[in-house]
N, C-alpha and C positions, 0 to 999 in steps of 0.2 A: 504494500500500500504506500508506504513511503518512497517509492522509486516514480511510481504514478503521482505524486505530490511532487514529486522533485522536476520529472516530466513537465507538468503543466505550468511550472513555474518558467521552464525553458519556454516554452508556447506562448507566455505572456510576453516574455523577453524579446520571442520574436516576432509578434504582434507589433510590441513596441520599435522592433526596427525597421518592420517593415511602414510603419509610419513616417521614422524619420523618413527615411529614403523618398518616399512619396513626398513629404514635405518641401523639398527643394525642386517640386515641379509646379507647373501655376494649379490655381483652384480644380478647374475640370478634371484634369486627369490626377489630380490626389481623389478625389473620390473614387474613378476608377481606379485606379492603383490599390487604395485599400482593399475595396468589393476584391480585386483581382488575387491581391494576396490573402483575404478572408478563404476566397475561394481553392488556391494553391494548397493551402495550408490545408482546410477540412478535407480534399484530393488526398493529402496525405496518410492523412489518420483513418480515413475512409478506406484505403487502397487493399483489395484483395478482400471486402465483405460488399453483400449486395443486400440491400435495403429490401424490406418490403416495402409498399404503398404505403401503407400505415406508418412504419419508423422514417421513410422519405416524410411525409406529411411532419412528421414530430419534429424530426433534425430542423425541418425547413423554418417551423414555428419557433424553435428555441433560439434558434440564428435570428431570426427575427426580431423576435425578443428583445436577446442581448443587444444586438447592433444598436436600437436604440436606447438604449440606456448606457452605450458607450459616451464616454465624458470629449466634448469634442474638443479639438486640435486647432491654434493659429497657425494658418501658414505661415514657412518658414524661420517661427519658433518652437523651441523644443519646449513639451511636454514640460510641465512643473512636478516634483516628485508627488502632491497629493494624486493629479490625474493620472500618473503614471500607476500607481497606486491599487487606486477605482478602476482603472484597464484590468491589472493584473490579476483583483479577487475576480472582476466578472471574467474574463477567460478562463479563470480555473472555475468556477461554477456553471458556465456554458459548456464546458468541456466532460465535466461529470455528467450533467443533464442528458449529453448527448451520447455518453459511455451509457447509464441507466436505461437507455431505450432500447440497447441493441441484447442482446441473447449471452448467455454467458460464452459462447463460442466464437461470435462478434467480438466480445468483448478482448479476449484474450488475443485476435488481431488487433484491436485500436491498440489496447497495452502494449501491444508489440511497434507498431507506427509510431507510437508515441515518445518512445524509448528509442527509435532508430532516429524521431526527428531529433529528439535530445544530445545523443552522440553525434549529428551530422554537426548541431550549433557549435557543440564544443571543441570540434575540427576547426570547423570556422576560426574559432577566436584566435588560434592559436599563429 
């Protein structure tokens, strides 16, 4: 359980980079950029399980959800640590929502994406 906690923390991390990164392009396409990396990202964690109709329908509403109650962003200023914050707990609470829907056999693949995306970030940093 603590690996999956450690996980979603990386996920917030890289929510929040993929924000900056959007941030240094003008308004329109930071919105697309975010959607676009919202969307990379769930590809991710998704990768190798097939939704039913019904858990499609749930994913689609939890994503929904969160997105707006994400804390919004100035162009080309960075995030202040509270909003950075309020990102991090809703991603990791989006993220379990969306673990909670799937079967415990689903699950054991997100766990596994989730973990592969964790190790790719910490590649990165280095």
């Amino acid at each position: 359980m603590k690996r999956v906690y450690i996980a979603i923390l990386a996920l917030a991390f890289l929510g929040g980079a993929a924000t900056t990164v959007s941030a240094q392009s003008d308004q329109g396409s930071q919105q697309r950029g975010r959607a676009g990396g919202r969307a990379r990202m769930m590809d991710q964690l998704l990768k190798g399980i097939t939704l039913s109709s019904t858990q499609k329908a749930s994913v689609d509403s939890i994503q929904t959800q969160y997105q707006s109650q994400m804390p919004a962003f100035t162009p080309g200023s960075p995030p202040d640590s509270s909003a950075r914050a309020q990102r991090r707990e809703l991603m990791q609470k989006e993220t379990a929502d969306i673990r909670a829907v799937l079967t415990p056999d689903q699950q054991k693949t997100f766990d596994k994406n989730l973990e592969d995306m964790r190790s790719r970030m910490g590649r990165r940093g280095r």
